[in-house]
C-alpha positions in Angstrom: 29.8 -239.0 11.9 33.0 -238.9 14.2 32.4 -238.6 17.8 34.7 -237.8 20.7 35.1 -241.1 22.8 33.6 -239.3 26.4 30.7 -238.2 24.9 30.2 -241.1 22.7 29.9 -242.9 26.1 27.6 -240.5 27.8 25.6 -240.4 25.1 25.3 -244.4 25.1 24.5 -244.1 28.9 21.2 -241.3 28.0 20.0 -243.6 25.2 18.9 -245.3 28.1 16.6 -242.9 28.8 14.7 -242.1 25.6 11.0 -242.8 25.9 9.7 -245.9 23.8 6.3 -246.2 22.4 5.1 -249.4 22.8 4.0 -249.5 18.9 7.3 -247.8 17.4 9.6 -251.0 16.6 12.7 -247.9 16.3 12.7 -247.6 20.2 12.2 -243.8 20.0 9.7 -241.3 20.5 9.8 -239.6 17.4 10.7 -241.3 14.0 14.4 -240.1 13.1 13.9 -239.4 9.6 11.1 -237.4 9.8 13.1 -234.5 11.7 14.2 -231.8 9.4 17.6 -230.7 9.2 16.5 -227.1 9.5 14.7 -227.9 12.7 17.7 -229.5 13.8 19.7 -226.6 13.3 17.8 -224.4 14.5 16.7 -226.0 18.2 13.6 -226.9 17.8 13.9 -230.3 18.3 11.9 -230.8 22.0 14.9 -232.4 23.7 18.2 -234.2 24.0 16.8 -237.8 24.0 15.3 -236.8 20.2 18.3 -235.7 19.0 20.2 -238.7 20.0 17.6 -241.1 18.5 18.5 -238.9 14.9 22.4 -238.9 16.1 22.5 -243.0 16.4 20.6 -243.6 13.5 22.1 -241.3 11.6 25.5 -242.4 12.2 26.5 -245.4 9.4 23.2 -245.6 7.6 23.8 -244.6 4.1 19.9 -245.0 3.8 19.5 -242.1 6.3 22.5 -240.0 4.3 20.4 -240.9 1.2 16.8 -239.7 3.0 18.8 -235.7 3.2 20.4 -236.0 0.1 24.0 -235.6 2.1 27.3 -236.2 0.1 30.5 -236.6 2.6 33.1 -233.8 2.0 36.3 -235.2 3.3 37.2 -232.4 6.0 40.7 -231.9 8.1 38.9 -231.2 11.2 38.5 -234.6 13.1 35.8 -233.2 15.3 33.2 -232.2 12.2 31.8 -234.6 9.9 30.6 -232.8 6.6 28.3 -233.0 4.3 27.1 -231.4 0.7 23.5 -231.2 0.6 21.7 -231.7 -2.8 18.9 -229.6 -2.0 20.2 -226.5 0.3 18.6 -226.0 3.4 16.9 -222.8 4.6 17.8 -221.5 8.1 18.5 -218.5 9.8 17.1 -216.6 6.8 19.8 -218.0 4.7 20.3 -221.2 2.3 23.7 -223.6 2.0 24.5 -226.8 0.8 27.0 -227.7 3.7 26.2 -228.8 6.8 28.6 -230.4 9.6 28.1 -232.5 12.7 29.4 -231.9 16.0 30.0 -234.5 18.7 26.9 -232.7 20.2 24.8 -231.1 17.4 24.9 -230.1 13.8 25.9 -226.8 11.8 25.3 -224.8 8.9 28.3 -223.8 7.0 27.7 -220.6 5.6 30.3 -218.2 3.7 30.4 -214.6 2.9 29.0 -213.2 6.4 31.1 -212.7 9.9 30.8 -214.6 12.7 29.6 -211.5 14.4 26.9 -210.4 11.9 25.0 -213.5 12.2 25.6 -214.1 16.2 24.0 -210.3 16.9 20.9 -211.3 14.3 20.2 -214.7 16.1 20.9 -212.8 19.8 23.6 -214.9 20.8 26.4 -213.8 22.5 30.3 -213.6 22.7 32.5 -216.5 24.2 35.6 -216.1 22.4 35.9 -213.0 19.8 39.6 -212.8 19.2 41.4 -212.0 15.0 40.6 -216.0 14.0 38.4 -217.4 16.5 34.5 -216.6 16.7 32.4 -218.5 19.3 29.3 -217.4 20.8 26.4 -219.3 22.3 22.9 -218.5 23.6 21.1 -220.9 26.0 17.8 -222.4 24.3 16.4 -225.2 27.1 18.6 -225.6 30.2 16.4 -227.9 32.5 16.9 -230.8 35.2 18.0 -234.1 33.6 16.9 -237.5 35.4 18.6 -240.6 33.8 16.8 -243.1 36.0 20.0 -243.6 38.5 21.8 -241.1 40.5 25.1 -241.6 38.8 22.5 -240.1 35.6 21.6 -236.7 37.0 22.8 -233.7 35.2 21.3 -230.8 33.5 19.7 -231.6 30.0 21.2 -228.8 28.0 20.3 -226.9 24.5 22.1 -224.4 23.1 22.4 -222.5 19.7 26.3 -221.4 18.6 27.7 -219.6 16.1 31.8 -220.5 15.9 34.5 -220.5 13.7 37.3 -223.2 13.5 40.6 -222.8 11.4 39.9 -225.8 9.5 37.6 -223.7 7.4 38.7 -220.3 6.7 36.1 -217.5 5.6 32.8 -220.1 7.0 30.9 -219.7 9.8 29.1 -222.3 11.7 25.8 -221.9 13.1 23.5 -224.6 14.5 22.5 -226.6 17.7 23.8 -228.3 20.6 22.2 -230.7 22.3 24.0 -232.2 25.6 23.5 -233.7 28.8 26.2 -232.6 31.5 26.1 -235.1 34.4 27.1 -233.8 38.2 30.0 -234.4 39.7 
């Protein structure tokens, strides 16, 4: 999983801030690998903290990659890391086999729909809609975000997108973003 130095290092700093159960030797609230990637998808993990637990155990653990049956797909966009599913995952009343992770969240590739099709069916709307760019986004949790300091506060941020990126002509990404934006 590639991530974009800046929010590699906020996303450090909010690890902080992940609740730890005294008898869970992981450090996190809820045990990575028993998230499903089509919960993930489609926001319904509970917060940010939860999916950065998943996001930094994730990343480099071929036992995790192993656990979801993922297969890297060597991609041109330095921003997604890929990956072929063996078993396809269900979501948005669709199946693939490819799913791709944002600095922030993770996607389901899907071909043979439009960007716009699938953004009206999950109620999301319009950014960007121009001949070879789709992105939309619709606002799942947008709450108050303490970090513990008050260089940490911010809003604690969920969000469920529907894009496309040139990198990958005729798919459509749909799936989750989970972020923390600190104030100014």
């Amino acid at each position: 999983m590639k991530f974009h130095p800046a929010s590699l290092a906020l996303t450090l700093a909010f690890l902080l801030a992940v609740p730890v159960r005294a008898d869970d030797s992981s450090g996190y609230e809820v045990d990575p690998s028993s998230l499903t990637l089509a919960d993930i998808i489609a926001c319904k993990l509970e917060d940010v903290p939860t999916w950065n637990g998943f996001a930094f155990w994730f990343h480099d653990n071929a036992e995790a990659k192993r656990h979801y049956g993922m297969t890297a797909v060597k991609s041109s966009n330095p921003f997604l890391s890929e990956y072929r599913l063996a078993t396809p995952v269900a979501v948005f009343g669709r199946t693939t086999d490819r799913v791709a992770f944002s600095n922030s969240g993770l996607m389901a590739v899907f071909s043979e729909l439009t960007p716009q099709a699938l953004a009206k069916e999950l109620g999301i709307t319009p950014i960007i809609d121009a001949p070879g760019k789709y992105l939309g986004e619709r606002s799942i949790v947008e709450a108050p975000f303490d970090g513990g300091s008050p260089a940490f506060q911010g809003t604690s941020r969920i969000s469920l997108n529907v894009s496309t990126v040139t990198t990958h002509p005729g798919k459509v990404l749909a799936g989750c973003s989970y972020r923390i934006d600190i104030k100014d």
